[in-house]
N, C-alpha and C positions, 0 to 999 in steps of 0.2 A: 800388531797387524791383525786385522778383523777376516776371518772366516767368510763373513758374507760373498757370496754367490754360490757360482754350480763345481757340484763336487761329483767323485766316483768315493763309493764308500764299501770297501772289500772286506768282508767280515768270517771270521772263522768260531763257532762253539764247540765246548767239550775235547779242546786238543787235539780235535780231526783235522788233516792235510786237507780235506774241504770246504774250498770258500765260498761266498756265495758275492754278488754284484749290487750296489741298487746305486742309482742317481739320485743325488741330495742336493735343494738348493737350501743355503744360509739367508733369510732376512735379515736384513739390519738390527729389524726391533726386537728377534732374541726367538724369533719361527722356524722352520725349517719345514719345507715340503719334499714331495718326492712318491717315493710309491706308498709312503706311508706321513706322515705329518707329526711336529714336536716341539720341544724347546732346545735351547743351546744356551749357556752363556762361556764366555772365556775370559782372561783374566792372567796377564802374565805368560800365558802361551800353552797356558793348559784351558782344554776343551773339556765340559762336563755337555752331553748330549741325554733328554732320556723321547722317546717313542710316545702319543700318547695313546696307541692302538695296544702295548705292548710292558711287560714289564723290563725293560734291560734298558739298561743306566753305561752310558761308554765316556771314559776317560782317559786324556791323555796328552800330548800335546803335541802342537802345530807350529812347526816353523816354516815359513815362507809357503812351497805348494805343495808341502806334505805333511803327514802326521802319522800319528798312530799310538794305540794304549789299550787299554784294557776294556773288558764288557764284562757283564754279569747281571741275572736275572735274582741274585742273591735269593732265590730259591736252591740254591747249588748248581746254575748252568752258568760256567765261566768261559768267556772268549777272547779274541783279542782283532784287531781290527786296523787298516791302514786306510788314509787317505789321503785322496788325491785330487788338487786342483784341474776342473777342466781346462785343455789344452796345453798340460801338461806332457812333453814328448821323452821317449826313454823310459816309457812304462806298455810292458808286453806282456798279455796275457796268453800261455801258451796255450793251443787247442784242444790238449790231451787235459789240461790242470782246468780248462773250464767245462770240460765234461764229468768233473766233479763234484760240481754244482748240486748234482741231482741227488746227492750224497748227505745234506744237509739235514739237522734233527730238528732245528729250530731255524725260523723266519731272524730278516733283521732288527725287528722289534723284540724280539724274543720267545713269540709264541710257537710252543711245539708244532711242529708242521705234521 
């Protein structure tokens, strides 16, 4: 199953209960846009994603409308990372756990914020 289209990609670094939001679309030809732009390929059901704004490399993999795996700036900032097909129902983000957001060290590309 192919990745391509619009996703929510909910990402956490450095072990903190803070995660941060961004909307991803998948191209077919191996792109990825959103708040920031990249590459993808997959392969078996694992995702290898990297940023080209950003050094962090996420992998993991994707069954049907979800995933999720690991990140790392292998500079020593390691995260981990869920996603999720848009239109996807049975996914709540509580109001208290998104005002955590602001809590964030690093962006989703990886660069220190």
């Amino acid at each position: 199953m192919s990745v391509s289209g619009d996703w929510t990609l909910l990402y956490s670094w450095n072990g903190s209960p803070a995660y941060g939001s961004s909307a991803i679309s998948f191209n077919a030809n191996g792109t990825f846009g959103g708040q920031f732009s990249g590459q993808w390929v997959q392969q078996d059901g694992t995702l290898l994603l990297h940023y080209d704004t950003g050094p962090a490399i996420y992998g993991g993999t994707v069954d049907g409308d979800a995933g999720s795996g690991a990140s790392s700036t292998f500079e020593g900032v390691n995260g981990f990372w869920v996603l999720v097909k848009e239109g996807v129902t049975g996914l709540a983000i509580r109001e208290a756990d998104s005002a955590r957001v602001l809590q964030h060290s690093h962006d989703v590309a990886g660069n220190k914020l």
